[in-house]
PDB file with SEQRES, HELIX, SHEET and CRYST1 records, atoms N, CA, C and O in Angstrom:
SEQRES   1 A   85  UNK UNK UNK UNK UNK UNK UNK UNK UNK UNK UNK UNK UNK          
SEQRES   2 A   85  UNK UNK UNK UNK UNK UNK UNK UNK UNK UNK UNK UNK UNK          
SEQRES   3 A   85  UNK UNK UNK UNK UNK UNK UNK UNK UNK UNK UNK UNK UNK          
SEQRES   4 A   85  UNK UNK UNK UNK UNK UNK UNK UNK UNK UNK UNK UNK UNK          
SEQRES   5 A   85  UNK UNK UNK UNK UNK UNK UNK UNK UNK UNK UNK UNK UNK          
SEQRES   6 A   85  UNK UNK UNK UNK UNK UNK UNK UNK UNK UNK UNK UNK UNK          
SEQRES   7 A   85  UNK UNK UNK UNK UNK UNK UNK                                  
HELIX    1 AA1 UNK A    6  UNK A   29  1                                  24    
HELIX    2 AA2 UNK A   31  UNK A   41  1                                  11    
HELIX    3 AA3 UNK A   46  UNK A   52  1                                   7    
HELIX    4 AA4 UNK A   60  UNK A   63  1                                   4    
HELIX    5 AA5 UNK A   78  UNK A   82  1                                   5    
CRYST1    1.000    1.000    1.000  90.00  90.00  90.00 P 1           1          
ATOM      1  N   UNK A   1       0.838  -1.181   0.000  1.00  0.00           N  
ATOM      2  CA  UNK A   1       0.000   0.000   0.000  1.00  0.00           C  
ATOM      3  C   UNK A   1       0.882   1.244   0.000  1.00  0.00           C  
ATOM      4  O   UNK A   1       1.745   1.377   0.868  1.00  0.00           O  
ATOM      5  N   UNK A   2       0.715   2.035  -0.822  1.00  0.00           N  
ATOM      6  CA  UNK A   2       1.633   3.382  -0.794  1.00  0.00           C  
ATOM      7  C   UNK A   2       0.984   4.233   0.381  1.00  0.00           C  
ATOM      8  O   UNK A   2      -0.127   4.210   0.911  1.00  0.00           O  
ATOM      9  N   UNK A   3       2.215   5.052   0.586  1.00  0.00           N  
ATOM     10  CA  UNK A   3       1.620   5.922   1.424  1.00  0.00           C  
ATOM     11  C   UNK A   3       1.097   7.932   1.303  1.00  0.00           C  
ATOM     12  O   UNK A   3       1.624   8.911   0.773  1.00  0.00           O  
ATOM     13  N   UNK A   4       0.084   7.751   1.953  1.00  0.00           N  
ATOM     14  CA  UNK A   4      -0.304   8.912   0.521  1.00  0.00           C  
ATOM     15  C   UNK A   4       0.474   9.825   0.973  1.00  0.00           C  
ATOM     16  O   UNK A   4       1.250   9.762   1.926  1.00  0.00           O  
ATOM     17  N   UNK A   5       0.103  11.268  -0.208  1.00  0.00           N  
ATOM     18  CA  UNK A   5       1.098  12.038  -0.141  1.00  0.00           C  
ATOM     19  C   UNK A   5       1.171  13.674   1.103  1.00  0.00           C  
ATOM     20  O   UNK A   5       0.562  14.017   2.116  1.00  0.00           O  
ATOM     21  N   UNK A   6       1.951  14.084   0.498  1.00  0.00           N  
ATOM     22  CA  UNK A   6       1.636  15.843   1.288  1.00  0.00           C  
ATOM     23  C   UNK A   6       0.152  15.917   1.403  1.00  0.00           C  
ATOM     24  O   UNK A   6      -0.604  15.586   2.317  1.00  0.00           O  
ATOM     25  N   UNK A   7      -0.120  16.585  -0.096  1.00  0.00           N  
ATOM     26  CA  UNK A   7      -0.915  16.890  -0.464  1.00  0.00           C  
ATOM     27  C   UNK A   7      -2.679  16.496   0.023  1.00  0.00           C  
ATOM     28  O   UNK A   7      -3.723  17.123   0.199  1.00  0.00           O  
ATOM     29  N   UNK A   8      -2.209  15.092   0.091  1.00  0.00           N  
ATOM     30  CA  UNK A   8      -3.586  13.791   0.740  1.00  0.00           C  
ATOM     31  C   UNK A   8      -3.448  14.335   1.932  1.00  0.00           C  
ATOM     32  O   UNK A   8      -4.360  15.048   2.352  1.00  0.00           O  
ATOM     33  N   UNK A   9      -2.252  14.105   2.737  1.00  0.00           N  
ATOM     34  CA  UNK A   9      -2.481  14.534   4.405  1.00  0.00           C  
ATOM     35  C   UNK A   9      -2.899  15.623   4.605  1.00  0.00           C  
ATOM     36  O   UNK A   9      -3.639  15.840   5.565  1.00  0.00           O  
ATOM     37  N   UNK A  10      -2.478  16.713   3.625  1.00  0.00           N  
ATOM     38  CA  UNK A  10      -3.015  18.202   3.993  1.00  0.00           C  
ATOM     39  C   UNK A  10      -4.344  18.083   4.336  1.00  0.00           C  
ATOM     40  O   UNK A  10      -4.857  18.164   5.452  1.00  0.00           O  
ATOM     41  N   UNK A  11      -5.084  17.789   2.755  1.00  0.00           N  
ATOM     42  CA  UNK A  11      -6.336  17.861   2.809  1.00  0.00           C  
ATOM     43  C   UNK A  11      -7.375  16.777   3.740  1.00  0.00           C  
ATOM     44  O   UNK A  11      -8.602  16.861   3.705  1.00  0.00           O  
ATOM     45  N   UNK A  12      -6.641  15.799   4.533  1.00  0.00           N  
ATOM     46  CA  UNK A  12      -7.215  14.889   5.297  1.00  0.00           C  
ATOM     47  C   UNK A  12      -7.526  15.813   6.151  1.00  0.00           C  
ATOM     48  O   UNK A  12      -8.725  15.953   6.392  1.00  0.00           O  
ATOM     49  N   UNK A  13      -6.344  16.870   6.980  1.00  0.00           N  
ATOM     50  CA  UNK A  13      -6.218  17.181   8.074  1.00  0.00           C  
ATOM     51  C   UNK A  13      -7.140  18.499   7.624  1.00  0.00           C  
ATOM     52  O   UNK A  13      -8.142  18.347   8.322  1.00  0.00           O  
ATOM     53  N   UNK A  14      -7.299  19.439   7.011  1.00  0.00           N  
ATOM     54  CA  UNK A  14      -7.962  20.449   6.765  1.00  0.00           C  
ATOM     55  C   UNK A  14      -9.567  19.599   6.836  1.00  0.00           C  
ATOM     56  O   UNK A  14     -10.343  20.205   7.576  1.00  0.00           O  
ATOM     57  N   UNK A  15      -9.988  18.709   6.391  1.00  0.00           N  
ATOM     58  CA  UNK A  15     -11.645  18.249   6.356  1.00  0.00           C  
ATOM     59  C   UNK A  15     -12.048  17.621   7.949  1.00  0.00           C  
ATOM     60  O   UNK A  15     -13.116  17.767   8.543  1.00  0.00           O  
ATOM     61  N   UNK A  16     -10.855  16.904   8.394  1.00  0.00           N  
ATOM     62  CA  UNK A  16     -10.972  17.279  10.075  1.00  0.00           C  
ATOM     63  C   UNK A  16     -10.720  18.527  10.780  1.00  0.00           C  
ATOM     64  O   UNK A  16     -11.362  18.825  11.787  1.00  0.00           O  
ATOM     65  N   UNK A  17     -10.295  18.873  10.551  1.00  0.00           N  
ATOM     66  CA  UNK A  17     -10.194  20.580  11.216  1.00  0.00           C  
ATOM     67  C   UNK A  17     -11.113  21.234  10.620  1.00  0.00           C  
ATOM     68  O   UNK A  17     -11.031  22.399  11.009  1.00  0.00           O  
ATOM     69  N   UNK A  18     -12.274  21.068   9.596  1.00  0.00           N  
ATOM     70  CA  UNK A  18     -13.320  22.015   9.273  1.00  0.00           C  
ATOM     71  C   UNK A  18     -14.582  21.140  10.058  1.00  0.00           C  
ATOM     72  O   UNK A  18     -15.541  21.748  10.532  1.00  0.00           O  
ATOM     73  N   UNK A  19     -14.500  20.079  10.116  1.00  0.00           N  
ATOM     74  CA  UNK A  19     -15.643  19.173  10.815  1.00  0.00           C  
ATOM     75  C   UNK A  19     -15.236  19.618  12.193  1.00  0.00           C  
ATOM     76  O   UNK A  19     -16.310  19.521  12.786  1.00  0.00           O  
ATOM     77  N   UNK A  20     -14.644  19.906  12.789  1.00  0.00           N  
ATOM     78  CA  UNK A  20     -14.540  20.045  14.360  1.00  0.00           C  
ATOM     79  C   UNK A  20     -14.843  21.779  14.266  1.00  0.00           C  
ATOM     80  O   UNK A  20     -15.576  22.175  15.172  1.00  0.00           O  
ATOM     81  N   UNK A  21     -14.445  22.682  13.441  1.00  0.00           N  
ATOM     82  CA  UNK A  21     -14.749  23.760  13.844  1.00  0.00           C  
ATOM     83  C   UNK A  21     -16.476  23.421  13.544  1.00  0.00           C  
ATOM     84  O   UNK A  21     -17.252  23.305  14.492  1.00  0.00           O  
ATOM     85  N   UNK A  22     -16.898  23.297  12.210  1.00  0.00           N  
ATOM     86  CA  UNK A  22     -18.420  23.180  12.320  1.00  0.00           C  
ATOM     87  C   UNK A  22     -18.940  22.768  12.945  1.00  0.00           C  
ATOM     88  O   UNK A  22     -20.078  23.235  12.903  1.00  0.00           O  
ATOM     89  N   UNK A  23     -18.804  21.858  13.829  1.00  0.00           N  
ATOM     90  CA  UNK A  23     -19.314  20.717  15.656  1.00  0.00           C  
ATOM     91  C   UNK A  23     -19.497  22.135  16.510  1.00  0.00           C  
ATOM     92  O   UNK A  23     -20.511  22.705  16.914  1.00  0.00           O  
ATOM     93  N   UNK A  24     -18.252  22.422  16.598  1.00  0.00           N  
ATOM     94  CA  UNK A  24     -18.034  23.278  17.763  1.00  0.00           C  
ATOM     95  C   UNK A  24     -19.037  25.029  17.788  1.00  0.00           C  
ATOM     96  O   UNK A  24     -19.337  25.719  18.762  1.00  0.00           O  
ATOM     97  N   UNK A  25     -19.257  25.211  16.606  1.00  0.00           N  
ATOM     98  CA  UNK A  25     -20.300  26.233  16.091  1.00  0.00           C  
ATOM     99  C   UNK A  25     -21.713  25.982  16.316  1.00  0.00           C  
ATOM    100  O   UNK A  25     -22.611  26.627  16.859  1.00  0.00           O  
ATOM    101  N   UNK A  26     -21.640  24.798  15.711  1.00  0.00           N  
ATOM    102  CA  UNK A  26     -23.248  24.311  16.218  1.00  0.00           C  
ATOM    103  C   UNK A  26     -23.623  24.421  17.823  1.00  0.00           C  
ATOM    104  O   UNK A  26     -24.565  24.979  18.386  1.00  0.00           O  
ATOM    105  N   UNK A  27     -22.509  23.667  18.327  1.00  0.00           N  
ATOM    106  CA  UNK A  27     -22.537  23.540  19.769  1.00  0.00           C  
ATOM    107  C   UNK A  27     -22.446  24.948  20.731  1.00  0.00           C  
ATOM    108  O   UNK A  27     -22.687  25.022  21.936  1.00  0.00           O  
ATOM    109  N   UNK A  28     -22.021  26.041  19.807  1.00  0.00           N  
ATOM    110  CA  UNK A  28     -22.049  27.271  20.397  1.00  0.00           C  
ATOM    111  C   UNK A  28     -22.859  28.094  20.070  1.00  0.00           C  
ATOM    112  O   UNK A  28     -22.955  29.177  20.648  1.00  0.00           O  
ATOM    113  N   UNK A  29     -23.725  27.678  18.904  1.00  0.00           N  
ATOM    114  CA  UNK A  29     -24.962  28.274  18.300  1.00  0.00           C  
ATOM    115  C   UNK A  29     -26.639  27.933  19.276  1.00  0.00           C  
ATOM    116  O   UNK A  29     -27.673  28.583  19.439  1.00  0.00           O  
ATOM    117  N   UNK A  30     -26.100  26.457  19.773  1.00  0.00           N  
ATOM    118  CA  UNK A  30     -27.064  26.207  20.830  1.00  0.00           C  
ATOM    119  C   UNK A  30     -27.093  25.752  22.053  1.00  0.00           C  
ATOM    120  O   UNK A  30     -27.717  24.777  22.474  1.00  0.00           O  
ATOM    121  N   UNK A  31     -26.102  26.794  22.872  1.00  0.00           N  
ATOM    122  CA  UNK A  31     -25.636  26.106  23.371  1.00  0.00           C  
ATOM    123  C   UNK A  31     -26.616  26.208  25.602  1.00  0.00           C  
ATOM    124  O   UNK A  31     -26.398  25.649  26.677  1.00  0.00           O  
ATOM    125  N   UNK A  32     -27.537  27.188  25.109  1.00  0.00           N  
ATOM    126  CA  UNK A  32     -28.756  27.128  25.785  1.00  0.00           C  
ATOM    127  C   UNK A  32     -29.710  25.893  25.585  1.00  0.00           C  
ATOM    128  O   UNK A  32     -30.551  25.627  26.444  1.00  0.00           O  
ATOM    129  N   UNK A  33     -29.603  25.320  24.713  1.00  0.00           N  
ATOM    130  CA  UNK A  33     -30.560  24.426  24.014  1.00  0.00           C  
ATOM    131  C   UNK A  33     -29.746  23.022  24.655  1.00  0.00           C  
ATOM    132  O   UNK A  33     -30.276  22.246  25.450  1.00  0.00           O  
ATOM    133  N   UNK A  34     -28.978  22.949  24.362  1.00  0.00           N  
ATOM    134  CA  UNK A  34     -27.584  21.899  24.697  1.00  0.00           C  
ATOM    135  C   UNK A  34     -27.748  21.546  26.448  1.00  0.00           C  
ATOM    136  O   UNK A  34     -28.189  20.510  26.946  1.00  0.00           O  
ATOM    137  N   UNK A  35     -27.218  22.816  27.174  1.00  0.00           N  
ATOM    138  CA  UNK A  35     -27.197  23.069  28.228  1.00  0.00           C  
ATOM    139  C   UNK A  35     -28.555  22.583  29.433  1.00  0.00           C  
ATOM    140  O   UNK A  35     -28.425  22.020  30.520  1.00  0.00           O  
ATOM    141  N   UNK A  36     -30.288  23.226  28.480  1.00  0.00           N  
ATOM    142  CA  UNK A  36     -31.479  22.825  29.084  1.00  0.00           C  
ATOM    143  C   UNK A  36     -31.159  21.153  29.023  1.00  0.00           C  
ATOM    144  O   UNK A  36     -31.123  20.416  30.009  1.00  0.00           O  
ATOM    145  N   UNK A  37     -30.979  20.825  27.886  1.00  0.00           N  
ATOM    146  CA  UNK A  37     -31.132  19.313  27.560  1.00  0.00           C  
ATOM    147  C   UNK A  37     -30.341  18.393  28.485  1.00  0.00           C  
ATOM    148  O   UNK A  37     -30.759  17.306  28.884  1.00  0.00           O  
ATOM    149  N   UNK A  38     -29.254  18.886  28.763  1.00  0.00           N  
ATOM    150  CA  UNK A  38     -28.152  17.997  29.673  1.00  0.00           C  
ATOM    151  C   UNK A  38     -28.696  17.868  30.907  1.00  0.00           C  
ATOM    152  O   UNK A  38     -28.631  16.824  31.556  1.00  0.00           O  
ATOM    153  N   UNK A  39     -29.304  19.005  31.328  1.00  0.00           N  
ATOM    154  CA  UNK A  39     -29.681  19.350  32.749  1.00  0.00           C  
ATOM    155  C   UNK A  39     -30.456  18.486  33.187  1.00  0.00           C  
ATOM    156  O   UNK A  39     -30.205  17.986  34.284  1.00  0.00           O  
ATOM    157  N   UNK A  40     -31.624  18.073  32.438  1.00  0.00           N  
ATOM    158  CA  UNK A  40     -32.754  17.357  31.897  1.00  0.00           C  
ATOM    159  C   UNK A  40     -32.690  15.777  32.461  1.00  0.00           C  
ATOM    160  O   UNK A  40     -33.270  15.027  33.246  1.00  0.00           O  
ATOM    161  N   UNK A  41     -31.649  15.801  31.571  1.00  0.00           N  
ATOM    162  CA  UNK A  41     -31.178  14.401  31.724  1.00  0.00           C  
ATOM    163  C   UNK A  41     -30.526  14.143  32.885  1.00  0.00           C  
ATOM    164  O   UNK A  41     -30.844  13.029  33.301  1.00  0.00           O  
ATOM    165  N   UNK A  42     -29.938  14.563  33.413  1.00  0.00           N  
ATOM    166  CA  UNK A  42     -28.950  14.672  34.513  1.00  0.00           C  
ATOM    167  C   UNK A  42     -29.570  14.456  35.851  1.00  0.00           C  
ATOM    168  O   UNK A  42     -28.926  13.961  36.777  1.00  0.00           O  
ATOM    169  N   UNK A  43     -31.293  14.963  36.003  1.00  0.00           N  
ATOM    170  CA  UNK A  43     -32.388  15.103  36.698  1.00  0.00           C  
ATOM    171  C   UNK A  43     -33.196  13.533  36.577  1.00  0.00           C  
ATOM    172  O   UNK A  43     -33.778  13.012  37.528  1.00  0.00           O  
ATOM    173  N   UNK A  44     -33.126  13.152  35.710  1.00  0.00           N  
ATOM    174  CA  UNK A  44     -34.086  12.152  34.792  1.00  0.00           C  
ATOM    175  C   UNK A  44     -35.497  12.619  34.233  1.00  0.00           C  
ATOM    176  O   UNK A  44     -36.530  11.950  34.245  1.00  0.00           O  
ATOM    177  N   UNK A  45     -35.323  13.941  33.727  1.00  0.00           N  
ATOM    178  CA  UNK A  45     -36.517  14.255  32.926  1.00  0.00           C  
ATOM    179  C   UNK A  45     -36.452  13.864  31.446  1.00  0.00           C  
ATOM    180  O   UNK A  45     -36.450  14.818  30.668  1.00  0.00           O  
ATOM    181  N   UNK A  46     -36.396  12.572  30.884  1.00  0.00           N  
ATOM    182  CA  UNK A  46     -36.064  12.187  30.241  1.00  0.00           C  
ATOM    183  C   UNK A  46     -37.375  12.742  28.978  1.00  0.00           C  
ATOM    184  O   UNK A  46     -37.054  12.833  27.793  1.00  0.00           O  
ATOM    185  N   UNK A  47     -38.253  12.941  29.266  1.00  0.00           N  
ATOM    186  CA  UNK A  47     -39.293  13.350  28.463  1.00  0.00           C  
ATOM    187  C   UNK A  47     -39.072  14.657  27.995  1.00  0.00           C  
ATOM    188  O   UNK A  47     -39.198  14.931  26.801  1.00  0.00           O  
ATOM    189  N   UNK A  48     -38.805  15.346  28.704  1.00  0.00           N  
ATOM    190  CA  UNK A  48     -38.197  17.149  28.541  1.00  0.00           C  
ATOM    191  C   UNK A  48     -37.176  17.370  27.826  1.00  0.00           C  
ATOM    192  O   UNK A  48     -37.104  18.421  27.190  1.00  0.00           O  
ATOM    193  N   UNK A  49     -35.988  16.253  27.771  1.00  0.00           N  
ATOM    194  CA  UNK A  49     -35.277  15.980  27.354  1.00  0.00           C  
ATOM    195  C   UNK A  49     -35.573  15.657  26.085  1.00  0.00           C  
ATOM    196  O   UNK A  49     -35.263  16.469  25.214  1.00  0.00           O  
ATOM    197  N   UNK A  50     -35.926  14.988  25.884  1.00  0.00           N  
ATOM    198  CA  UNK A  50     -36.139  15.014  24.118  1.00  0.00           C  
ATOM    199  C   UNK A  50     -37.459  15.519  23.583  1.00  0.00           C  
ATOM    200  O   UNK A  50     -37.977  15.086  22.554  1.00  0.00           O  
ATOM    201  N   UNK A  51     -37.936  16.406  24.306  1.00  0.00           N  
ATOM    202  CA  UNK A  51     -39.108  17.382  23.605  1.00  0.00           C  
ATOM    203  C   UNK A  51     -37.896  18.763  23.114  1.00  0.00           C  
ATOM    204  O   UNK A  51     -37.961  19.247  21.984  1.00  0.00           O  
ATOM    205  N   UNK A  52     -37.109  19.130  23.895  1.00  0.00           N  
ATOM    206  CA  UNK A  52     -36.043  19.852  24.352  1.00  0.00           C  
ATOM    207  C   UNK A  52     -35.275  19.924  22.964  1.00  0.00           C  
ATOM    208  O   UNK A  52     -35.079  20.941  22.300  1.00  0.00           O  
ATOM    209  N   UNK A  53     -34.773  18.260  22.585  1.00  0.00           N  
ATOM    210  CA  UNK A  53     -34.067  18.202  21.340  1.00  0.00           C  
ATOM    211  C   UNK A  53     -34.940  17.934  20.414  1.00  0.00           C  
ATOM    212  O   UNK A  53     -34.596  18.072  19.240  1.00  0.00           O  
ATOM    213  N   UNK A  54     -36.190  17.517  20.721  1.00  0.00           N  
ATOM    214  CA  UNK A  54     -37.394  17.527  19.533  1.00  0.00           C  
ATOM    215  C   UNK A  54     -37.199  19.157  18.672  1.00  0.00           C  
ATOM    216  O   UNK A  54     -37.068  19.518  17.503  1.00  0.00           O  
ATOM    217  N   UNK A  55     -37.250  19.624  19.620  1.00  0.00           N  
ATOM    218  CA  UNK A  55     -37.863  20.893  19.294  1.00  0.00           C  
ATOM    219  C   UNK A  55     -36.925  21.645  18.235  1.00  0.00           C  
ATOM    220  O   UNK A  55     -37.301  22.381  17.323  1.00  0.00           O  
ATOM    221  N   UNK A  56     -35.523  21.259  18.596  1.00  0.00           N  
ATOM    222  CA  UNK A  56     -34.117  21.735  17.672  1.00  0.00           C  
ATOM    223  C   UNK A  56     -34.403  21.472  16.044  1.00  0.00           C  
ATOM    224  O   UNK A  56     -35.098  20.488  15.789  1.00  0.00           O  
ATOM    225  N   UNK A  57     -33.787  22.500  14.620  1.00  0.00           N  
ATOM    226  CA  UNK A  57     -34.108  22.408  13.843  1.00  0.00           C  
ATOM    227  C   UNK A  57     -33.366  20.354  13.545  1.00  0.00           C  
ATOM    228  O   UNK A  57     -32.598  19.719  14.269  1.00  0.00           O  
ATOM    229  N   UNK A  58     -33.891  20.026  12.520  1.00  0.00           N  
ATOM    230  CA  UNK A  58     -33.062  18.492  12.238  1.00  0.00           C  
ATOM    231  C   UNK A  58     -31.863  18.502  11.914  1.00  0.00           C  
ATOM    232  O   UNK A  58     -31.107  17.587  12.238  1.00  0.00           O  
ATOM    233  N   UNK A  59     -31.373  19.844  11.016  1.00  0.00           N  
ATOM    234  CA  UNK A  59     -29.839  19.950  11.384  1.00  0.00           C  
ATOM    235  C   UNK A  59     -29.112  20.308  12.268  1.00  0.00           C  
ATOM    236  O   UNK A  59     -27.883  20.248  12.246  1.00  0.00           O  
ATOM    237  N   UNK A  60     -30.049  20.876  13.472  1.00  0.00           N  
ATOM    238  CA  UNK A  60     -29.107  21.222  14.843  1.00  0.00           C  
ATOM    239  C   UNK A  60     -28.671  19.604  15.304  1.00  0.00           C  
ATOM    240  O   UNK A  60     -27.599  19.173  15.727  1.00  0.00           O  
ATOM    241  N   UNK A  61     -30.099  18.850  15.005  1.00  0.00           N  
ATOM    242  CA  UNK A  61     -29.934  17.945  15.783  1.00  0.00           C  
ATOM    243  C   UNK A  61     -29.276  16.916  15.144  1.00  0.00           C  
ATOM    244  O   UNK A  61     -29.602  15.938  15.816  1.00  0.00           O  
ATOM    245  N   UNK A  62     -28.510  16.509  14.212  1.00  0.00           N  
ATOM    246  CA  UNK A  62     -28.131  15.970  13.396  1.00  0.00           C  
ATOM    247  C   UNK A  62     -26.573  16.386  13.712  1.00  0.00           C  
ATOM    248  O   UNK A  62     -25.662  15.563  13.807  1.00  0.00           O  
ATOM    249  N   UNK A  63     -26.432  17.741  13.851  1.00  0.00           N  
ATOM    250  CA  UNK A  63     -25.011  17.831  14.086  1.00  0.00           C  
ATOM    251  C   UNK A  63     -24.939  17.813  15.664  1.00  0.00           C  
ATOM    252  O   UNK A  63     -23.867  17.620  16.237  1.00  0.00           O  
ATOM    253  N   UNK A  64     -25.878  17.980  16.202  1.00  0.00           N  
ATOM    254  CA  UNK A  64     -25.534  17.546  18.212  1.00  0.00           C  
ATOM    255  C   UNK A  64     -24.975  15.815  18.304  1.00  0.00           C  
ATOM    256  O   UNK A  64     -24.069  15.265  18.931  1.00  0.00           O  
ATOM    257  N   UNK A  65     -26.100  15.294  17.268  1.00  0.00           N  
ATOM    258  CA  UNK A  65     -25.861  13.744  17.393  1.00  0.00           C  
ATOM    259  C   UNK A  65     -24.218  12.802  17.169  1.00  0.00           C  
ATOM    260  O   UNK A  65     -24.203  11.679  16.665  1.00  0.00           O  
ATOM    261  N   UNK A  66     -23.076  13.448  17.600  1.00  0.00           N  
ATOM    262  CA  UNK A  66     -21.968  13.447  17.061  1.00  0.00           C  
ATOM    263  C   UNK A  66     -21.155  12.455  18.040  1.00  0.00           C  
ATOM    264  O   UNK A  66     -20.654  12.851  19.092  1.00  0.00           O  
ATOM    265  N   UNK A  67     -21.085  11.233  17.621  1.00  0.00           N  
ATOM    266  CA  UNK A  67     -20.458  10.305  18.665  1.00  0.00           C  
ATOM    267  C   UNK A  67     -19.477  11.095  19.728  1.00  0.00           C  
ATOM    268  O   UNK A  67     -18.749  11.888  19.130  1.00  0.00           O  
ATOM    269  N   UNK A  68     -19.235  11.078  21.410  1.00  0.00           N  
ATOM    270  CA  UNK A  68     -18.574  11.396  22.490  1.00  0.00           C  
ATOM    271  C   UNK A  68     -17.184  11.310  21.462  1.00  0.00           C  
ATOM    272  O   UNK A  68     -16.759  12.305  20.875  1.00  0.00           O  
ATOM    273  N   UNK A  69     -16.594  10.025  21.358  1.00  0.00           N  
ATOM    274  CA  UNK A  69     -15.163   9.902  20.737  1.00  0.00           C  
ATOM    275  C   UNK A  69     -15.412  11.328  19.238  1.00  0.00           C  
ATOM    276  O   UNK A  69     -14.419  12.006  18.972  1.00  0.00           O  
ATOM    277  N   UNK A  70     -16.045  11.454  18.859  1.00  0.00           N  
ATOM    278  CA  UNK A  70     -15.488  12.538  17.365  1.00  0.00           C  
ATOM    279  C   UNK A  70     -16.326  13.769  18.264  1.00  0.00           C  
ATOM    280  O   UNK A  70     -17.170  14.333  17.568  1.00  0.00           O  
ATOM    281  N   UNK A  71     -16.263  14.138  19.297  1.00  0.00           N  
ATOM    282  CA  UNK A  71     -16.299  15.355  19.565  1.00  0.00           C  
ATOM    283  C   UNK A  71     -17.602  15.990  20.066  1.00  0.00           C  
ATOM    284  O   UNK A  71     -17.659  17.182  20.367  1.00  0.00           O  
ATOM    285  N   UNK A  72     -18.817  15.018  20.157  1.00  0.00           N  
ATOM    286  CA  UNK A  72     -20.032  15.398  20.549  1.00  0.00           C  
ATOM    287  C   UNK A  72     -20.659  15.580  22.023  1.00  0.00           C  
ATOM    288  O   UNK A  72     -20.422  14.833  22.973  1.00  0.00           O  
ATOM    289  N   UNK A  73     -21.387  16.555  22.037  1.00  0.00           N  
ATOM    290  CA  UNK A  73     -21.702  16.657  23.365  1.00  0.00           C  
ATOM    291  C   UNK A  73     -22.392  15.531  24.330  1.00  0.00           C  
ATOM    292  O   UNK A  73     -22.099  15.490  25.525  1.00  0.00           O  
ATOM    293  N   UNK A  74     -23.069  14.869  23.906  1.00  0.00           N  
ATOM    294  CA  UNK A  74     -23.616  14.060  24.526  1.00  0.00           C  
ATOM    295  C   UNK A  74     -22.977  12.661  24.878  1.00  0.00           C  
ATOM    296  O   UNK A  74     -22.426  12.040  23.969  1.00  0.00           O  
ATOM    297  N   UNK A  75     -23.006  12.329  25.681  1.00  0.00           N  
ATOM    298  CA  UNK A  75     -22.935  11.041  26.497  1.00  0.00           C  
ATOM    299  C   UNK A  75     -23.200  10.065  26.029  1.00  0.00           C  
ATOM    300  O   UNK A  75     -24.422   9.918  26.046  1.00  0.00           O  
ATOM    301  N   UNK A  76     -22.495   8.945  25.417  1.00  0.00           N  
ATOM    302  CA  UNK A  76     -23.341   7.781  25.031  1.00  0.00           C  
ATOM    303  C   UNK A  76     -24.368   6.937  25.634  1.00  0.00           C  
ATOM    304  O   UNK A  76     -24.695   5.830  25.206  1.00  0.00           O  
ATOM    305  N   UNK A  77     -25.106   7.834  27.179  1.00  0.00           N  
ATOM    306  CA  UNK A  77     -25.792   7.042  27.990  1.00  0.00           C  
ATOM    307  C   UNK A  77     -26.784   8.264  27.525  1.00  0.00           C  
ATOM    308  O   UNK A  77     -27.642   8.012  26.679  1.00  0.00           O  
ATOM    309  N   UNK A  78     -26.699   9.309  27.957  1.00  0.00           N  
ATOM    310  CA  UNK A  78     -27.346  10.740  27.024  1.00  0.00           C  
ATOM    311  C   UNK A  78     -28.364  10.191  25.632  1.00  0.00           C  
ATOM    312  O   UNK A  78     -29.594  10.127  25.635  1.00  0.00           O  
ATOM    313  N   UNK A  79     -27.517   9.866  24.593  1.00  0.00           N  
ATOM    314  CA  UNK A  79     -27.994  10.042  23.798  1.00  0.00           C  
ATOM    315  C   UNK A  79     -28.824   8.537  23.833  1.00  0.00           C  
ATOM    316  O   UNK A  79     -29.861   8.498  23.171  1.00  0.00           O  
ATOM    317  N   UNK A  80     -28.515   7.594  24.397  1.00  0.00           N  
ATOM    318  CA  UNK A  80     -29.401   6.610  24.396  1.00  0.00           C  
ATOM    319  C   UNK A  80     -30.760   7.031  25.280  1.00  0.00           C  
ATOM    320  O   UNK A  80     -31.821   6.437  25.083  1.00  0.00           O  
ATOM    321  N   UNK A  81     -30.666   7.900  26.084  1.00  0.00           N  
ATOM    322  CA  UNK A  81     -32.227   8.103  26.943  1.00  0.00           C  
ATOM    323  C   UNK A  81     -32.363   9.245  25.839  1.00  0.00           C  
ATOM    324  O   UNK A  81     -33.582   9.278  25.669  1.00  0.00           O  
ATOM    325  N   UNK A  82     -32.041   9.796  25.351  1.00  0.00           N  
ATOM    326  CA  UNK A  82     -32.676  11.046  24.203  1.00  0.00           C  
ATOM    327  C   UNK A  82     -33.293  10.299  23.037  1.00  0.00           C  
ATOM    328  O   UNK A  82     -34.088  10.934  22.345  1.00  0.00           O  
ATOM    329  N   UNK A  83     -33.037   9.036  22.724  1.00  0.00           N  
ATOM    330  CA  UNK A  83     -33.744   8.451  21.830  1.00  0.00           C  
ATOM    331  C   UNK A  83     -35.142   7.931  21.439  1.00  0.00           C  
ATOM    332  O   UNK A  83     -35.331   7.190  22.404  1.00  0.00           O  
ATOM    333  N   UNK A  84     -36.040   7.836  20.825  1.00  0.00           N  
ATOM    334  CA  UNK A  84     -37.533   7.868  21.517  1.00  0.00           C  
ATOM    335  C   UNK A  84     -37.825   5.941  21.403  1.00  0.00           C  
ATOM    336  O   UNK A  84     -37.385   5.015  20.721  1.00  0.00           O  
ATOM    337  N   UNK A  85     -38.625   6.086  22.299  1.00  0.00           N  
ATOM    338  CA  UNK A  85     -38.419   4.398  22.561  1.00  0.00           C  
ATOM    339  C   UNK A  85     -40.071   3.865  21.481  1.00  0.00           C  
ATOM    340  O   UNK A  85     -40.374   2.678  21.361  1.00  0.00           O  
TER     341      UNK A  85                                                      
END                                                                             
């Protein structure tokens, strides 16, 4: 397997470094919204909790939904009670 070049790594590392700034925008764009929701959960208002993220446009919530390991706010225990059963 060759190994790729400059050029490949540049642009690897620039499409991760634009995905983490766009995470981190979202996450600061709602981050009242973010904040109610955690609280929520944290309480076990688990219903409030995802009326909370119901309520977020589908691309807020689409980019909140961002696995813990790649940078997302939520909890992998989080996002399993945010899920609707």
């Amino acid at each position: 397997m060759k190994a790729p070049s400059e050029s490949e790594l540049a642009e690897q590392i620039l499409a991760q470094s634009s995905r983490q700034v766009w995470l981190l925008n979202v996450i600061l764009n709602n981050w009242d919204s973010l904040l109610a929701i955690k609280q929520a959960l944290a309480v076990g208002e688990r219903s409030v909790a995802q009326e909370a993220f119901g309520e977020l446009p589908e691309s807020v919530q689409r980019g909140l939904w961002v696995a813990p390991s790649k940078g997302g706010p939520f909890t992998t225990d989080e996002r399993l009670k945010l899920r609707k059963d």
